[in-house]
C-alpha positions in Angstrom: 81.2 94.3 63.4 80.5 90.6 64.2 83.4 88.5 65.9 83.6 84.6 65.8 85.3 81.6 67.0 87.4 79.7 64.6 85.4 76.7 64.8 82.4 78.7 63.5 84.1 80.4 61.2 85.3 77.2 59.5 81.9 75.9 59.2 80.4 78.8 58.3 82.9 80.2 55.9 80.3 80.6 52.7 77.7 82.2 54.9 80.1 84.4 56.1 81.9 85.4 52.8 77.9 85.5 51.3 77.4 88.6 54.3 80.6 90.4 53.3 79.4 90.2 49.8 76.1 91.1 50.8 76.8 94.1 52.5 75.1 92.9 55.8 78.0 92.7 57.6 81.1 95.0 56.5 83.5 93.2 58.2 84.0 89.7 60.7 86.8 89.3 63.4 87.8 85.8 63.7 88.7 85.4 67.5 90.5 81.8 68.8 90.4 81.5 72.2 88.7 84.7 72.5 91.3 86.9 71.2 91.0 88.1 67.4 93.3 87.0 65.3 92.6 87.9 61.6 89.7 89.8 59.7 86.9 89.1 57.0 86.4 92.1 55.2 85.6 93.0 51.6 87.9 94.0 49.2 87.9 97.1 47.9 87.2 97.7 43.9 87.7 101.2 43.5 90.7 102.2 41.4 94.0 103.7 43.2 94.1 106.8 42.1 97.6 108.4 40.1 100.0 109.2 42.8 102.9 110.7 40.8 102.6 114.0 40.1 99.9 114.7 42.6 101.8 118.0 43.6 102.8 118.8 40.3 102.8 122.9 40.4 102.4 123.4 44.2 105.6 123.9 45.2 108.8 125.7 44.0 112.3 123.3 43.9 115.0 125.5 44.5 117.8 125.2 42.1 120.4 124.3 45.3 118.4 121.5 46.2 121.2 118.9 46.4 123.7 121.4 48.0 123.9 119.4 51.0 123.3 115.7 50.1 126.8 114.4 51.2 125.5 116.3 55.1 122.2 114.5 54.9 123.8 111.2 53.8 126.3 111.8 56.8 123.4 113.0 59.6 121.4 109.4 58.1 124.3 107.5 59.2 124.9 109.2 62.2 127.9 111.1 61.4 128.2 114.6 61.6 128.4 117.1 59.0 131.5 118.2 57.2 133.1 120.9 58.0 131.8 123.4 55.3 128.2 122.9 56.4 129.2 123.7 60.2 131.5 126.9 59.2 127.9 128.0 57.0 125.7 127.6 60.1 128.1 129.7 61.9 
């Protein structure tokens, strides 16, 4: 990983890009005053693969699943649970 000024980078942008593109340099931190503040990297081309469904079959949903949504909702909002759901827990 190369890291360079801003001033070089400005003048140098092209060459830089060209590198990226290149594959000589996979990725350039731009530093001002010394400290990096952004990166030069390529962008990525490869699809995104298909996210819904991705657990389709691995798991069982039980049929009660939103028994206790009202106690979640509450616990979210930092309230606590109704009374039914502390009488249940015993």
């Amino acid at each position: 990983m190369q890291a360079i000024n801003m001033p070089q980078a400005k003048t140098n942008l092209s060459r830089l890009v060209e590198a990226i593109e290149q594959g000589t340099e996979r990725e350039i931190v731009i530093a001002r005053n010394g400290h990096p503040v952004a990166k030069l990297a390529p962008v990525s081309n490869v699809p995104i693969e298909r996210r819904i469904g991705v657990a389709k079959g691995l798991f069982v949903v039980p049929d009660d699943i939103d028994a206790h949504n009202q106690d979640v909702a509450r616990l979210f909002l930092g309230e606590r649970p109704g009374k039914d759901a502390l009488d249940e827990q015993g």
